[in-house]
C-alpha positions in Angstrom: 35.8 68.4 -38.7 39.5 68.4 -37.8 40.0 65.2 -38.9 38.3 65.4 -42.2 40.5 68.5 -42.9 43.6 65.9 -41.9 42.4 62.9 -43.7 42.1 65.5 -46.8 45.5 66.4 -47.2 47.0 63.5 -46.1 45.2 62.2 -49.2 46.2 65.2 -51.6 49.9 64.7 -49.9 49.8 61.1 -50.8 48.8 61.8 -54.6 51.0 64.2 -55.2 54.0 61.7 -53.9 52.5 59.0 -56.4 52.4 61.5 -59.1 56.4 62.7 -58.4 57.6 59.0 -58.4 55.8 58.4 -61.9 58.7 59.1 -64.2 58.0 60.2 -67.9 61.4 58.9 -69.5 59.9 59.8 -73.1 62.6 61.7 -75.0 66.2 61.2 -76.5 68.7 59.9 -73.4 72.7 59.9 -74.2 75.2 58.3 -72.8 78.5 56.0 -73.6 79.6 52.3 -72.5 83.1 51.4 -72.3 83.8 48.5 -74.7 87.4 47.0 -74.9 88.7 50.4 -74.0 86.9 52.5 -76.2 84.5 54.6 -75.6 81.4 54.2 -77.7 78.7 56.7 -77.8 74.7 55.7 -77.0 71.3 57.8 -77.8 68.2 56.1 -77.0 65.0 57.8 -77.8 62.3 56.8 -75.7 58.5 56.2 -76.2 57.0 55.4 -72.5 52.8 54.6 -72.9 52.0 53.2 -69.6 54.2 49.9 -68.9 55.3 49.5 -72.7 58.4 50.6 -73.7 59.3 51.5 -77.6 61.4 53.8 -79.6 65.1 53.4 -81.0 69.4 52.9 -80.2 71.8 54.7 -81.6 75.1 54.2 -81.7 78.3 54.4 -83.9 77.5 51.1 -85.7 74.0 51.8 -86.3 70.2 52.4 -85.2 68.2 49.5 -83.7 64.7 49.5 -82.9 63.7 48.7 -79.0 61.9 45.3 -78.9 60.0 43.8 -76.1 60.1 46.9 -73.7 58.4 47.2 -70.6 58.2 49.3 -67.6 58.1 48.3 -64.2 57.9 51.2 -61.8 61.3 52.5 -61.7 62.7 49.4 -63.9 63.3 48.8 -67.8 63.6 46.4 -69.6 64.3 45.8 -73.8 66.5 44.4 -76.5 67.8 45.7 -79.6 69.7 43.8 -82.5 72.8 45.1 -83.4 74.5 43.2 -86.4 72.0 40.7 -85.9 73.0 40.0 -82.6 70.3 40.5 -79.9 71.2 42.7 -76.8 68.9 42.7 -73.8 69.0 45.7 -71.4 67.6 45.9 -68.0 67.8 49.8 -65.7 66.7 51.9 -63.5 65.1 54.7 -63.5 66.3 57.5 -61.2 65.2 61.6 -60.9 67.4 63.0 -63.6 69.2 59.5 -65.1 69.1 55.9 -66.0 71.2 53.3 -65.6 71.5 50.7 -67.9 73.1 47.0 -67.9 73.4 45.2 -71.4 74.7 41.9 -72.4 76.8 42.2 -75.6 78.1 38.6 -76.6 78.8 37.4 -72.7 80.4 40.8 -71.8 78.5 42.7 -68.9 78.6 46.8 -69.5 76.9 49.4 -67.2 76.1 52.5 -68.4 74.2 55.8 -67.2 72.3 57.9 -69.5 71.7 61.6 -69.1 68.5 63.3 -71.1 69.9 64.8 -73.8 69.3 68.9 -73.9 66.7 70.2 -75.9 
């Protein structure tokens, strides 16, 4: 009997760990990547539906539409086009932010994106 009680909440322990490490990152995310010394403001507005990955990129030069997004546990992955040129993005995705690398043009940028307050 003691063991059924056990093997129940080890159970109910186990899905409620799966449940916390499922991250909804649906919503509008901010941040800003150094480029050449200047600071350039980012919003992306998220759409997660299971492991795809849509929505939109905002930034000073423009809104882009995410392309080919998927989600991979704790990982993303998209591009945009900005000005015709294509940008892939790959991050993480931690508790309370999300870290994202891009490619623009052969330069490497890093940037972490806080969800914007409601």
């Amino acid at each position: 009997m003691k063991s059924k009680i056990l093997n129940s909440l080890a159970l109910t322990f186990c899905g409620a760990m799966i449940c916390l490490f499922t991250l909804d990152i649906t919503g509008k995310w901010i941040g800003f990547v150094d480029y050449n010394g200047n600071a350039i403001d980012l919003a992306y507005n998220f759409k997660a539906d299971g492991d795809k990955l849509t929505g939109t990129s905002e930034t000073p030069y423009g809104q882009s539409t995410i392309a080919d997004g998927k989600i991979d546990k704790d990982n993303i992955s998209f591009n945009i086009q900005l000005n015709g040129t294509s940008i892939p993005h790959t991050g993480k995705i931690y508790q309370d932010s999300i870290v994202l690398k891009m490619n623009y043009q052969g330069t490497e940028m890093q940037t972490t994106l806080k969800r914007a307050k409601k």
